[in-house]
C-alpha positions as CSV (number, residue, x, y, z in Angstrom):
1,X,101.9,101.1,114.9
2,X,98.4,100.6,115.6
3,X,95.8,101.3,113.2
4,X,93.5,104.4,113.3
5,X,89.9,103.6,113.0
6,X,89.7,105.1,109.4
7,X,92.7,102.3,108.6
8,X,90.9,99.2,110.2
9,X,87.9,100.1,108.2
10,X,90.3,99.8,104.8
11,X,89.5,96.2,103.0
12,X,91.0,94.8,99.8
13,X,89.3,91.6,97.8
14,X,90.4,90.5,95.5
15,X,93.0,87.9,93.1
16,X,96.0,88.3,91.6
17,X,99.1,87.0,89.2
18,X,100.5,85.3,92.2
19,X,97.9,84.2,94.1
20,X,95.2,82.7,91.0
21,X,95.4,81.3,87.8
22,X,94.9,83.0,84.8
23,X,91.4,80.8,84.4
24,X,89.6,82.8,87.6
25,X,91.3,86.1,86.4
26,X,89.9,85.7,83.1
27,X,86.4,84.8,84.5
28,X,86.2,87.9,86.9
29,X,87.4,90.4,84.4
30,X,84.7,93.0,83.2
31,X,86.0,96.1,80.5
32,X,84.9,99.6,81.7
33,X,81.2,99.5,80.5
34,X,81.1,96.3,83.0
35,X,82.2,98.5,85.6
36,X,79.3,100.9,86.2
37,X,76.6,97.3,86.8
38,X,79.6,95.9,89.4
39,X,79.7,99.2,91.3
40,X,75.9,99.6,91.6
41,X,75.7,95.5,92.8
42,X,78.3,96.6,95.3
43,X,76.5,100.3,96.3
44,X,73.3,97.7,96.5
45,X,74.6,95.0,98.7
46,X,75.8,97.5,101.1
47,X,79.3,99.1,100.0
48,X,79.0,103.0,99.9
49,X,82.9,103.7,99.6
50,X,84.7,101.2,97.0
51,X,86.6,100.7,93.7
52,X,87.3,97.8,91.4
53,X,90.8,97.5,89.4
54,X,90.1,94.9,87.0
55,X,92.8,94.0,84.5
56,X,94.5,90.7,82.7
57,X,97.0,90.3,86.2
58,X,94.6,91.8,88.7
59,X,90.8,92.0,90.0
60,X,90.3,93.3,93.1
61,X,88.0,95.5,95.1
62,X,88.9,98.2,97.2
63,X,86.3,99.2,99.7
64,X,85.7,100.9,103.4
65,X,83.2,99.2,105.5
66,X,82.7,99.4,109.6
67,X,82.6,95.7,109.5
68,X,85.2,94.1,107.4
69,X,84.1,90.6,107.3
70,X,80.7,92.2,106.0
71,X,82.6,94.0,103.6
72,X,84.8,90.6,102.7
73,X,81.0,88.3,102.2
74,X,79.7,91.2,99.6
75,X,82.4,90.7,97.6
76,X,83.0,87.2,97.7
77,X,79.3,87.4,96.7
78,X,79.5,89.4,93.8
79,X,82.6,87.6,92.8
80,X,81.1,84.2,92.6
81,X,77.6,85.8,91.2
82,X,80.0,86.4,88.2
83,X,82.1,83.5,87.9
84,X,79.4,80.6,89.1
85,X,82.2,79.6,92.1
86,X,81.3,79.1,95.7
87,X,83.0,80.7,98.4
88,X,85.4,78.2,99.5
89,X,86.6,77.9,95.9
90,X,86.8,81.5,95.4
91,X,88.9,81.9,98.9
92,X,91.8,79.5,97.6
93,X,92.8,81.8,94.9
94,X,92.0,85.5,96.5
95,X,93.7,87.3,99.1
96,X,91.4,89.4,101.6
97,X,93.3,92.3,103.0
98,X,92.2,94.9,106.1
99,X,93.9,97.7,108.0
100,X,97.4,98.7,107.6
101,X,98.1,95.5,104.9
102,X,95.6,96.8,102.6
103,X,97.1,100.4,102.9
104,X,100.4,98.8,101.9
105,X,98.9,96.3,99.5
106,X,97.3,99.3,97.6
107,X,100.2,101.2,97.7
108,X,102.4,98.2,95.9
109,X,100.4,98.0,93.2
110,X,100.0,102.2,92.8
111,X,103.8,102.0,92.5
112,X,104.3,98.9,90.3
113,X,105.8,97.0,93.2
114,X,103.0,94.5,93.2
115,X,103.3,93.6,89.1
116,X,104.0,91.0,87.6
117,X,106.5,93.4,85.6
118,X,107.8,95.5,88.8
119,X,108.2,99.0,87.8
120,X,105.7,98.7,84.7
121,X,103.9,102.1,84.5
122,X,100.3,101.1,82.9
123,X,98.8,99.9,86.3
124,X,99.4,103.3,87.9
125,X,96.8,104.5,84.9
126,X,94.6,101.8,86.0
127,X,94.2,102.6,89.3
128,X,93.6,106.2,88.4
129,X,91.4,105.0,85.8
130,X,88.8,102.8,88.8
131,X,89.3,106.1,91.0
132,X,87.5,107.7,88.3
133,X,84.5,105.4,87.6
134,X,84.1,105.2,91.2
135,X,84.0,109.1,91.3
136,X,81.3,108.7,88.7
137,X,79.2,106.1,90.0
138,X,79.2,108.2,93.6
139,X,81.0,105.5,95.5
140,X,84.6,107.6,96.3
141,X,83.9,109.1,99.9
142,X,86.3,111.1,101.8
143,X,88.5,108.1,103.3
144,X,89.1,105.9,100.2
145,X,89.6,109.1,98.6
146,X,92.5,110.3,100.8
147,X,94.2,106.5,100.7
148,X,94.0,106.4,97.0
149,X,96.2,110.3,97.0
150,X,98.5,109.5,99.6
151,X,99.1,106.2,97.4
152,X,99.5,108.6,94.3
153,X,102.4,110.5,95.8
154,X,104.1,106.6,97.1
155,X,103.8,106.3,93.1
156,X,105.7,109.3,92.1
157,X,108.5,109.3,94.7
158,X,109.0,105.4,93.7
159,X,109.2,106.9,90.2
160,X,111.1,110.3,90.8
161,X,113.6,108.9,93.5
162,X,114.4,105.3,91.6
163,X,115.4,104.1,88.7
164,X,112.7,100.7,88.8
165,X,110.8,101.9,86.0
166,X,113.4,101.6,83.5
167,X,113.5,97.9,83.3
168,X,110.0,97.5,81.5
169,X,111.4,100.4,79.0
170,X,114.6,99.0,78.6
171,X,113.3,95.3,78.0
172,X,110.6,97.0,75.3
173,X,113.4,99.0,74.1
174,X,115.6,96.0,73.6
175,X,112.2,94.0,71.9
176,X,112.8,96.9,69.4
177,X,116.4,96.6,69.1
178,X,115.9,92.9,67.9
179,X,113.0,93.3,65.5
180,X,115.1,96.2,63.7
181,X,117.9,93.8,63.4
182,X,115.8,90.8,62.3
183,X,113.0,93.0,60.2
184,X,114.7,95.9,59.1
185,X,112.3,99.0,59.3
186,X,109.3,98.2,61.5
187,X,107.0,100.4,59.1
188,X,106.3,96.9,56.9
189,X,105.6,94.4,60.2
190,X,102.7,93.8,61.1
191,X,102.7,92.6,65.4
192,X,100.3,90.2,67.3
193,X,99.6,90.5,70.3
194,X,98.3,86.8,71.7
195,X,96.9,88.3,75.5
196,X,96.5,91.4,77.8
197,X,99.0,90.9,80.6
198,X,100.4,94.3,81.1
199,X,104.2,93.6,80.1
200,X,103.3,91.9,77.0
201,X,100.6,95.2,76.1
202,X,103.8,97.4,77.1
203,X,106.3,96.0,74.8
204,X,103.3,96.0,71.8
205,X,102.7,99.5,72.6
206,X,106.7,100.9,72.5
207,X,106.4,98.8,68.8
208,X,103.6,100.5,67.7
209,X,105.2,104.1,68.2
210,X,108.5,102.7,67.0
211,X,106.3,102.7,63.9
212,X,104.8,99.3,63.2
213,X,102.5,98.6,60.3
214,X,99.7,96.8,61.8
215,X,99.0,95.9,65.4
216,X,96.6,93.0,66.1
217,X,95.2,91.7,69.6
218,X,93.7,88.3,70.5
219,X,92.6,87.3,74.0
220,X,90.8,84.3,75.2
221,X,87.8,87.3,76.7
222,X,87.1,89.0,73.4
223,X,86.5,92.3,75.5
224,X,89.7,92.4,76.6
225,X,91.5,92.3,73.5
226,X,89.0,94.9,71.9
227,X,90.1,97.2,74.7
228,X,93.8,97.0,74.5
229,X,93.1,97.4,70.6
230,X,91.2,100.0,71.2
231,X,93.9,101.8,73.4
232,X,96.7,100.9,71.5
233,X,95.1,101.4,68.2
234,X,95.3,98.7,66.4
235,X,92.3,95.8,66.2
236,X,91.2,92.5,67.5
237,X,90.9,89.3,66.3
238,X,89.0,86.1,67.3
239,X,91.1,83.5,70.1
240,X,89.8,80.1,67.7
241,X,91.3,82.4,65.0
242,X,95.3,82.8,66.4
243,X,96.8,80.3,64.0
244,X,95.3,81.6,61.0
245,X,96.5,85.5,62.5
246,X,100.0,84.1,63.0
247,X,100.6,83.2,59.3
248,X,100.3,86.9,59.3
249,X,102.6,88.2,62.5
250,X,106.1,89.3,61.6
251,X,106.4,89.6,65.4
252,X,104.5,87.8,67.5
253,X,104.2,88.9,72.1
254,X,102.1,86.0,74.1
255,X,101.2,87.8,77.1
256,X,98.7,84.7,78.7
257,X,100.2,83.2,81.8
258,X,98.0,80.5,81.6
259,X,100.2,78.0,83.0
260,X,99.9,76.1,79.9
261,X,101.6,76.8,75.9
262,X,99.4,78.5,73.9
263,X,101.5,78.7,70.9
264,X,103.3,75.6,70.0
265,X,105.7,74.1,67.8
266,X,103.6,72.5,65.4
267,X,101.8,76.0,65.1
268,X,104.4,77.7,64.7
269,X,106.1,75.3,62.0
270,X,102.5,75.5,60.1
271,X,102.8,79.4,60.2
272,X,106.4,79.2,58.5
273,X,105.5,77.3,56.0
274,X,102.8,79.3,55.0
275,X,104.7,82.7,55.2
276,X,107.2,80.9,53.1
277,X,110.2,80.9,55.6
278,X,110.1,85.0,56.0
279,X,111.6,84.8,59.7
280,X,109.5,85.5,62.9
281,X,110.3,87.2,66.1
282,X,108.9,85.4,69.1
283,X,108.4,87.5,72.4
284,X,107.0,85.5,75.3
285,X,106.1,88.1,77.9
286,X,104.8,85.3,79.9
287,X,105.6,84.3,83.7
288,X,104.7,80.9,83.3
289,X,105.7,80.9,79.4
290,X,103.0,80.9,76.3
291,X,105.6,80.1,74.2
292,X,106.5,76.2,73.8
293,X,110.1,76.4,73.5
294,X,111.0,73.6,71.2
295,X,109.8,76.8,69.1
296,X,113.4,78.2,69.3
297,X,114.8,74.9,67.4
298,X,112.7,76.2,63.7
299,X,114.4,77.8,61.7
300,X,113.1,81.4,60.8
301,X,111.8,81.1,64.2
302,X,113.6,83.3,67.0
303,X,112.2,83.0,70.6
304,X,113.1,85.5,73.7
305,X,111.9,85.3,76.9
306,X,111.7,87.9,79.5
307,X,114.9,86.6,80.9
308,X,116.5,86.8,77.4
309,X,115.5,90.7,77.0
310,X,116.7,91.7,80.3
311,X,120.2,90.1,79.6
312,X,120.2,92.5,76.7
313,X,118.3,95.6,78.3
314,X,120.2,95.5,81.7
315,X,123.3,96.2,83.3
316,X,122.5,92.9,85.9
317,X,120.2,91.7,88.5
318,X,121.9,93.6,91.7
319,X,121.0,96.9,90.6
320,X,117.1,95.6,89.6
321,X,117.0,94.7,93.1
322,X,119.3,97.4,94.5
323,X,116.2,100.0,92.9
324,X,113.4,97.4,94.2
325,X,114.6,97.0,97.7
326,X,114.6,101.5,97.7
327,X,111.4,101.3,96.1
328,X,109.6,99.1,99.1
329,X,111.4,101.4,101.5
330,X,109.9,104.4,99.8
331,X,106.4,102.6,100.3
332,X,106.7,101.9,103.3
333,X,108.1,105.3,104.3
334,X,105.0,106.6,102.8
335,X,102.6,104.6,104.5
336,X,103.7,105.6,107.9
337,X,103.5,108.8,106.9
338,X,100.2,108.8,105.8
339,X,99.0,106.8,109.2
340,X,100.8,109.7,111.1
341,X,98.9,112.4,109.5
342,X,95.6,110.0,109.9
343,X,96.4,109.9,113.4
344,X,97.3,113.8,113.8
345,X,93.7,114.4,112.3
346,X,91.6,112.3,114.7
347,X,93.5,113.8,117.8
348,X,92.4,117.5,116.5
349,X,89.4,117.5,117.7
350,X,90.4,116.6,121.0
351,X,93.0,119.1,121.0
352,X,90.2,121.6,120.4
353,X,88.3,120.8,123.0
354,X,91.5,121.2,125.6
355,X,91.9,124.2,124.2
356,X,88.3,125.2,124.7
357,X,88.2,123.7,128.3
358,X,91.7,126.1,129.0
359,X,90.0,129.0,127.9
360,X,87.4,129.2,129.9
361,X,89.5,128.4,132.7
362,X,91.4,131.6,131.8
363,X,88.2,133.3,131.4
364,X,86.9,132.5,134.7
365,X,90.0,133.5,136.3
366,X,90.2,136.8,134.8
367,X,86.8,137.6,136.2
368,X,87.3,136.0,139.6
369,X,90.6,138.1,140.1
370,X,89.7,141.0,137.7
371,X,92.9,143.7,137.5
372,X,95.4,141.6,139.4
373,X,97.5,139.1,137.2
374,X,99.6,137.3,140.0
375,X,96.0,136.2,141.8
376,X,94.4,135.2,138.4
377,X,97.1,133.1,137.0
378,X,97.6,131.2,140.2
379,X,93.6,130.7,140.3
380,X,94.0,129.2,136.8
381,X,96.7,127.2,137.4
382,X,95.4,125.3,140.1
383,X,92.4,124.8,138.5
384,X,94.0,123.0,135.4
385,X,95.8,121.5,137.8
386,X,93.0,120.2,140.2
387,X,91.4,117.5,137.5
388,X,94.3,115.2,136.9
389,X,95.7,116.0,140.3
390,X,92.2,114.5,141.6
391,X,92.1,112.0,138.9
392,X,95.7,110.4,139.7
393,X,94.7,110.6,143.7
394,X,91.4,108.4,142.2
395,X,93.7,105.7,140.6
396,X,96.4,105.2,143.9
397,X,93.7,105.3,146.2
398,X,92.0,102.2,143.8
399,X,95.4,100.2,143.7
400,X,95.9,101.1,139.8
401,X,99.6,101.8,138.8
402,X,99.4,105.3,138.0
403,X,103.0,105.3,136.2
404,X,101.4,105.4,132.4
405,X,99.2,108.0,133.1
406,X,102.4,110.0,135.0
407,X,104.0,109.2,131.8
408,X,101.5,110.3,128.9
409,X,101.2,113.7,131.5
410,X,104.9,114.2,131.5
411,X,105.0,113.8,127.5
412,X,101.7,116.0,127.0
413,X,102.7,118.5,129.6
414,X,106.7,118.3,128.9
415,X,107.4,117.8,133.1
416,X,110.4,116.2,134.6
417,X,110.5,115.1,137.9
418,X,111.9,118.0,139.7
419,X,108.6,119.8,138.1
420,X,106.4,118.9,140.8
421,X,105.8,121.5,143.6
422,X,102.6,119.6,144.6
423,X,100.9,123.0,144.8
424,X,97.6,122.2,142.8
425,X,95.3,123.7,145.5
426,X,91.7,123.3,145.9
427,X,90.0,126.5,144.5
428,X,87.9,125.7,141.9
């Protein structure tokens, strides 16, 4: 299906879990009160319709521009204004999305498809979140406005009409289940939380309201764990300062992705010793692992992975990707849906206009043949008629093949080929 012109004017910026390292992520992110500045920059250099989802797995920019490479250099320009990179740099780790991909592209992520986590429900409160600021800072006009809805109700039939969000419950449900049989009642543990990424902030959240004592956050950007703190209420603590916090952590989540181990054995061991052998539960929410795993062999130490909880949580991989493979249908469905109605709208105005033309054909008619109805509808008929009579004649007579435009008549006009009588006339 070809792409209306409100579509090919869609562009999406930006880099994610998959396609950068955490180290870019972490130098693009901005917190909320970041976001008003990076909206106006954008307004500035030229954007007049765009958002920014910035979080620990994502940052990207979702704009409408009549020239997408324009669009594409703005942001690329305010991305490496904030992390010092050039473009080329910048370019290896983002993906730049137009037209119909960045319609599907934004719906993914709306629905969780696109997560490092699939099915995890805080990005869908993300993206609702940057529709909002963008409302705010004037920058949400009709188009990018109508995307963002139509990938709102992808979201909720992905939600109402499979069961993919239940993994991410059922692994932080399972996360629970361990920590009551290892800890006993969660109302004396206290839980760090070493990262944002969104799983990792998901499983520390179902803790918390399973009634955890004390909830603390650490992150490499100090703004991003005061955030999550914020939001989950607990409070933050300095990154130089996690192996002083983990004496303290009765369970510990790494949520980093760095591609390297930010907790280690050694630390670990050093922790143990301090909190004088009292066990610790190890969640590495990780996709490459935070969590060295030579951890595991300590004693008092007990290390799960993702893998490990979704053993526990699930009933087995076919039915993950039985609900995934109905979820990507679902967004798809949707997006063809919403490029039909796109397309319905931009032909209305030409329908009017046909309309308008008709009726003053029937207008004319009745005056020119006023009181007899057999005289006037044949003067309106060949009227109508005479136009794309004349026009076909135009195309023969110039050697054009005239059988497209014969077709898009017959499918406009619902004609056959026994139709014809050849009776257009020339009255006009």
């Amino acid at each position: 299906m070809a792409d209306t012109a409100d579509i090919s004017r869609f562009v999406v910026i930006g880099a994610n879990h998959r396609s950068s390292g955490a180290g870019l992520r972490e130098r693009l992110y901005f917190d909320e009160a970041a976001q008003p500045d990076f909206l106006a920059r954008l307004r500035s250099a030229g954007l007049a319709q765009a958002l920014v989802l910035s979080t620990c797995d994502r940052v990207e920019v979702e704009c409408v521009h009549d020239d997408a490479a324009r669009a594409a250099d703005i942001v690329f320009q305010q991305f490496g204004h904030d992390t010092g990179l050039n473009r080329a740099a910048l370019e290896e780790q983002c993906y730049a999305l137009t037209g119909r991909a960045a319609l599907r592209h934004l719906f993914g992520v709306a629905a969780s498809l696109d997560s490092l986590i699939v099915g995890e429900p805080q990005v869908l409160g993300q993206v609702k979140d940057s529709h909002r600021f963008a409302s705010e800072a004037g920058m949400m006009g009709a188009e990018l406005d109508a995307m963002l809805q139509a990938a709102y109700r992808a979201a909720k039939r992905v939600r109402t009409e499979t069961a993919i969000g239940e993994r991410p419950v059922s692994i932080a449900a399972a996360a629970e289940r361990i920590a009551h049989n290892l800890h006993g009642a969660l109302d004396g543990c206290t839980t760090l939380l070493v990262g944002t990424g969104e799983m990792g902030t998901l499983i520390a959240d179902h803790l918390r309201r399973a009634g955890i004592a004390d909830l603390v956050v650490t992150a490499r950007i100090g703004p991003q764990a005061e955030a999550v703190a914020r939001r989950l209420g607990g409070h933050h603590a300095p990154w130089d300062d996690l192996a002083a916090t983990l004496v303290e952590a009765d369970i510990v989540i790494t949520a980093v992705a760095s591609g390297r181990h930010v907790v280690t054995r050694p630390m670990v061991e050093a922790a143990l010793a301090a909190r004088r052998r009292r066990p610790v539960f190890l969640i590495d929410a990780a996709v490459p692992g935070d969590v060295q795993p030579a951890v595991n062999d300590l004693d008092d130490a007990f290390l799960y992975d993702l893998g490990d909880l979704e053993t526990i949580a699930l009933e087995g991989l076919a039915r993950r990707d039985s609900e995934a493979a109905a979820a990507e249908r679902i967004v798809d469905d949707e997006v063809a849906r919403f490029l039909r109605e796109r397309q319905a709208r931009e032909a209305s105005p030409l329908v009017a206009a046909l309309r308008r033309h008709f009726e003053a054909q029937r207008l004319a008619a009745l005056d020119d043949a006023p009181g007899n109805a057999d005289a006037a509808t044949r003067l309106l008929v060949n009227r109508l008629l005479h136009g794309p009579s004349a026009g076909l004649r135009r195309l023969a007579e110039a050697g054009i093949d005239t059988e497209e435009a014969e077709r898009l008549l017959s499918l406009l006009f619902e004609v056959g080929d026994g139709d014809d009588d050849d009776n257009e006339g020339t009255d006009r």
